[in-house]
N, C-alpha and C positions, 0 to 999 in steps of 0.2 A: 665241509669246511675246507676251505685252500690252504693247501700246506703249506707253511710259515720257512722261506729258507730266507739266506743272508740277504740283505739289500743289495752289497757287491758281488755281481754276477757276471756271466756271459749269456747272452741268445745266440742262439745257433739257426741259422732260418735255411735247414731243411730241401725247400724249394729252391732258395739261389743256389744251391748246391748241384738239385738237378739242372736248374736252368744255366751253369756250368760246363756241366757233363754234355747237355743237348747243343751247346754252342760249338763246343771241341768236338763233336760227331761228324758237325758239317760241315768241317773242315779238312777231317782224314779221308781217308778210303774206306769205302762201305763195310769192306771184307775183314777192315784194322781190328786184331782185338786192342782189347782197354783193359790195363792193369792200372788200379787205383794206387796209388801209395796212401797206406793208412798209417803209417809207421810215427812213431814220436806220438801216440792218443789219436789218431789222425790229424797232424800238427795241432795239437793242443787242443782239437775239438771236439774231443769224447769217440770214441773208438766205435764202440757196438752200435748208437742210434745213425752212427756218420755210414759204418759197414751196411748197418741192413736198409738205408736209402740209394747207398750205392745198388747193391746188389737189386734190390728192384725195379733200381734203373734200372737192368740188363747189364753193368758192369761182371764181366767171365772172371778176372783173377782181380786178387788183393795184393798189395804189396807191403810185407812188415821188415821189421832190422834185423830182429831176433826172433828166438823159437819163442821166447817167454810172448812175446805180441801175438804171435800166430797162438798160441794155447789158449789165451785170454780170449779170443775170437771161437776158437774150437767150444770153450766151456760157456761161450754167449750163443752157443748152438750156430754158427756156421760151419756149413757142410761144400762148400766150394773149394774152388783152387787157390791156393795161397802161396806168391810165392815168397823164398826168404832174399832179401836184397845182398847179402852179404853172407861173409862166410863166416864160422863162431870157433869157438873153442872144443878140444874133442870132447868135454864133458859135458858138453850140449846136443850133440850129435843124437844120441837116442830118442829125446825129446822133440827134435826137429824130423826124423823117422817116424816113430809113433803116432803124432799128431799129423803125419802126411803131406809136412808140406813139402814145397819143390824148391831144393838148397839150389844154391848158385856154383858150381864149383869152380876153384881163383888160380888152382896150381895141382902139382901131382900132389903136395904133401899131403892137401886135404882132401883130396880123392880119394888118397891110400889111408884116411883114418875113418873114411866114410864107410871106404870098402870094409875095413877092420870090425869094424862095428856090427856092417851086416851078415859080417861071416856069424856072428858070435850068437849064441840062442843060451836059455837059461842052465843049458845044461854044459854046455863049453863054455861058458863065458866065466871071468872070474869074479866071486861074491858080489865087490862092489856093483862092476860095470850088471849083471843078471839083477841083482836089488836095484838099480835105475832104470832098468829096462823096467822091471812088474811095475814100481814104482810110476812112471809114468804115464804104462799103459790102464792103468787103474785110475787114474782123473780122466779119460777121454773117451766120447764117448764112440760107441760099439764099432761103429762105422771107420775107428783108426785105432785099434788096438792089434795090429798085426802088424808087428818088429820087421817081418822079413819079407811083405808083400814088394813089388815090384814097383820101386819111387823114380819119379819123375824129377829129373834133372835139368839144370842148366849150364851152361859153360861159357864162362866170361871173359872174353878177349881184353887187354889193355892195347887199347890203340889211341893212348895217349894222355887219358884222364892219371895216370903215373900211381892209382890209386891199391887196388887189387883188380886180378883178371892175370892170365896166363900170356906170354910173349905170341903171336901169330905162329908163328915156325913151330910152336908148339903144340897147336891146338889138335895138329892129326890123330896125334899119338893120345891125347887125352881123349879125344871122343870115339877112340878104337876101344880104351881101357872101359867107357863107361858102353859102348855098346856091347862089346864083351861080357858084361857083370851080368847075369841072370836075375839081380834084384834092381838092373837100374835100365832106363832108358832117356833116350836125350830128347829131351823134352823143349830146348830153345837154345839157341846161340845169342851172344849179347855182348853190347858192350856198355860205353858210359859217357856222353859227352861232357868235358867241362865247361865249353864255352858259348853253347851253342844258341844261348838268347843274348849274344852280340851281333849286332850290324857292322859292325868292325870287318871288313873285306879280309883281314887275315885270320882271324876267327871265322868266319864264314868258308873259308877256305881250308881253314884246319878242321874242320866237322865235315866237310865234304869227302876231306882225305879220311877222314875216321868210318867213314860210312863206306868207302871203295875199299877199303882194307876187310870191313864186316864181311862185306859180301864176296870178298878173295877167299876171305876163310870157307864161309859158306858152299864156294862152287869147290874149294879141294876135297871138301866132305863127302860131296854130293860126288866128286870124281871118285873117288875113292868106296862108296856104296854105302854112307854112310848118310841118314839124314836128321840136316843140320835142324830140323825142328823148327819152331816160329825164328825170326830174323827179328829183334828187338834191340831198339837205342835211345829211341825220342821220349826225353824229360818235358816237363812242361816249354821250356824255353825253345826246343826242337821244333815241338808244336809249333809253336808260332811262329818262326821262321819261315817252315818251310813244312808241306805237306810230303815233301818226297822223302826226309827222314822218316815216316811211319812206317816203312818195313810193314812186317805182317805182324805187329804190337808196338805200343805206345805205354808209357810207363809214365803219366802225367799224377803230379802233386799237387802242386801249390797254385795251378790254374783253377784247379777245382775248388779251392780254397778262396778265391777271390783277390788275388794275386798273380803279379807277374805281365808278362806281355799278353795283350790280344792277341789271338790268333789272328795271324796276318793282317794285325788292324781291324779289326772288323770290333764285334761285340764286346767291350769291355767286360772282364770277369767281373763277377761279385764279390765283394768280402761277404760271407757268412756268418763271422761273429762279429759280436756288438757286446764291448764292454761296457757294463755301467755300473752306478753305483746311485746311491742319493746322499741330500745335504745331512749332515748330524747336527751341527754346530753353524750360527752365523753369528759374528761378533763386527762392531762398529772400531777401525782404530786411529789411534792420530797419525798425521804426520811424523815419522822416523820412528815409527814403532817397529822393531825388528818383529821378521816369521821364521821362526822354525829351528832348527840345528844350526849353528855356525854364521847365525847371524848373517845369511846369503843375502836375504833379501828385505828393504827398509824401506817403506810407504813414503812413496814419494807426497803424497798430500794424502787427507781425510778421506777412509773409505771401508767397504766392508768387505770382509773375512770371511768366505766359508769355506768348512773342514768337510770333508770327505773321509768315509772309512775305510781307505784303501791305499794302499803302499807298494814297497818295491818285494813285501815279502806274496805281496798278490801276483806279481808280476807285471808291473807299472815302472819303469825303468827309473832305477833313481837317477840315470843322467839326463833325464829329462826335467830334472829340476829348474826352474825360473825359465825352463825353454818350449813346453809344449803350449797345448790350451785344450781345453774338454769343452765340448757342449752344453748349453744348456733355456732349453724352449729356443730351441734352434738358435741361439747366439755364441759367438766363442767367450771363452774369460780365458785369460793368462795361468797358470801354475805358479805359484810363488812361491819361494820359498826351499828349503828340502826338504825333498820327500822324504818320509819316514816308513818304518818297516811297514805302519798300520796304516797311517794317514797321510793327509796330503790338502793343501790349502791354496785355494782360488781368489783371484781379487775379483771382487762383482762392482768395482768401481765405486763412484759417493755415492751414486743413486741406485736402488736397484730392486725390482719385484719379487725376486729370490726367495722361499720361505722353507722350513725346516721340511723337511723329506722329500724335495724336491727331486724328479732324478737328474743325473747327471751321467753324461754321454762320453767315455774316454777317448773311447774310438770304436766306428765301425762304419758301415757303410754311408750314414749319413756325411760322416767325415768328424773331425779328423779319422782319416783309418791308420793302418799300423804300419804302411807303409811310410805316410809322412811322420811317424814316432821315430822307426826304423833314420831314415835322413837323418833325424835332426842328434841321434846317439850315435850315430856310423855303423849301424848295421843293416839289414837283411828283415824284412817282414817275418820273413820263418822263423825269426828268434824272438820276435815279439809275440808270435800269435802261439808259437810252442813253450813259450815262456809263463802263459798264465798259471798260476798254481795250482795244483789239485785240491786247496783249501777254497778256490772259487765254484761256487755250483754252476754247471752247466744246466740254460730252460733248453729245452729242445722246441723249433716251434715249426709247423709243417706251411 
């Protein structure tokens, strides 16, 4: 028997995901690795089925926020490089050790609470911090239960993203500290573009200078006997500019996702998810029959009403009220109305074929996608597609 889940869904289609990944291939350098960002559920589109399609692509490392992402990954049985994007608080620090991934380090303070950490073993350590160390090491499995093995680091330049990452004039002395440490080595140098999927000449200009800066760091390293490990900066938007950000990694997101610029123009990304939902309700109404909450919206002439089982607490932007349109047998209909936590209502015009469980298409690749939802509220694709709720089942489809 098929398992009965909600009507209001996402499909995830698996394949545009690799055929993503295959397009951003042949546009880097052969030698490029590829770190995935799966971080935020893999923007919102299920973590573990999105991880293990990456990973058999042949993607080398993962990219999460926090330790708790990388755990969730660890206990879904991956056993890869993971690395952590950012830096956390000290009493995450063991967890992010344990489970083995490769922290980013932003400044000395968190070097010196990293280093603190790996001094400490269940016998010097004090009660708390030893009970989160076992603690830890006892959800994960065998392969990363050693506190004090020798972890793989990163070291994050701010060459202008204003964000976290250590001053340049600094970097010497930070990658002397971790080559030094007998449980750490320097596993990549890095920084962060902000701008860098603008065509904007002085944006273009400002990512240029970010990348001459990377690689100053990199040769004083290298002067000094130290090495600077992979050279990593290109986000998705990098990608597509320009192949000579790819350094020796690429840190792309939301390309993978079906979003964002072409690489260099060329193969447009796919969106991957596809919201939908079906009819519950169609109702026939007069002329100036108010819809919904606050009386937003009033039938202009004789026509029919269908409700949908899906809201803004689904993640369906209630500012897209009276403003978007959904799909349906490949035709648009208007939104009318306001949207409500659960539901949300369609005008199908006076005339209309429309019948009770019909599906209905919010957005996904057929269109509208979430970039045009994104436009019309003032945001970012990323916050529509990482927005769905966890109350929405994700199909997985290959």
């Amino acid at each position: 028997m098929e398992e009965l889940i909600r009507a209001t869904r996402v499909r995830i289609y698996l394949d545009a995901l690799k055929k993503n990944l295959g397009n951003l291939r042949k546009v880097i350098p052969k030698e490029t690795t590829i770190c995935a960002a799966v971080k935020a559920n893999a923007y919102g589109h299920g973590v573990l089925p999105v991880a293990e399609a990456l990973r058999n692509a042949g993607v080398e490392i993962l990219g999460v926020s926090s330790p708790f992402e990388g755990i969730e990954l660890r206990e879904g049985g991956d056993v890869g490089r993971i690395l952590l994007l950012g830096p956390t608080v000290e009493d995450e620090i063991p967890l992010t050790i344990a489970a083995g991934l490769e922290p980013v380090i932003t400044d000395a303070a968190y070097l010196s609470s990293l280093e603190k950490i790996l001094a400490m073993s269940p016998e010097t350590a004090d009660d708390k911090s030893a009970n989160r160390i076992d603690r830890f090491k006892s959800i994960l499995p065998t392969k990363f239960d050693k506190i004090n093995e020798k972890l793989a680091v990163h070291l994050k330049i701010d060459t202008g993203m204003g964000r976290v990452g250590c001053r340049p004039d600094e970097a010497p002395n930070l990658a002397r500290r971790i080559s030094g440490n007998a449980h750490l080595f320097l596993a990549g140098t890095a920084t962060h573009f902000p701008s860098a999927d603008s065509n904007n000449p002085e944006d273009i200009a400002f990512t240029e200078s970010q990348i001459a800066c990377l690689k100053k760091v990199a040769k004083k390293l290298r002067e000094a006997g130290i090495n600077p490990g992979l050279i990593h900066a290109s986000n998705s938007g990098g990608i597509a500019i320009s192949p000579k950000t790819s350094l020796d990694m690429v840190r792309p997101g939301i390309l993978l996702y079906g979003y964002g610029m072409a690489p260099n123009g060329k193969t447009r990304p796919i969106p991957i998810m596809e919201f939908v939902t079906r009819i519950t309700a169609i109702k026939k109404v007069s002329r100036g029959t108010c819809i919904s909450y606050g009386r937003t919206w009033k039938a202009p002439k004789d026509t029919w009403i269908a409700t949908l089982p899906v809201g803004y607490a689904d993640g369906y932007p209630r500012l897209c009220s009276n403003r978007s349109e959904v799909l349906i047998a490949g035709k648009r209909y208007p939104v009318v109305g306001t949207i409500c936590m659960d539901q949300m209502m369609v005008d199908l015009g006076p005339g209309t074929n429309a019948r009770l469980g019909d599906e209905v298409i919010l957005f996904g690749p057929q269109g509208p996608d979430a970039a045009e939802l994104a436009a019309l509220v003032g945001t970012i694709s990323y916050e529509i597609i990482c927005g769905i709720s966890p109350r929405v089942p994700r199909v997985f489809l290959q």
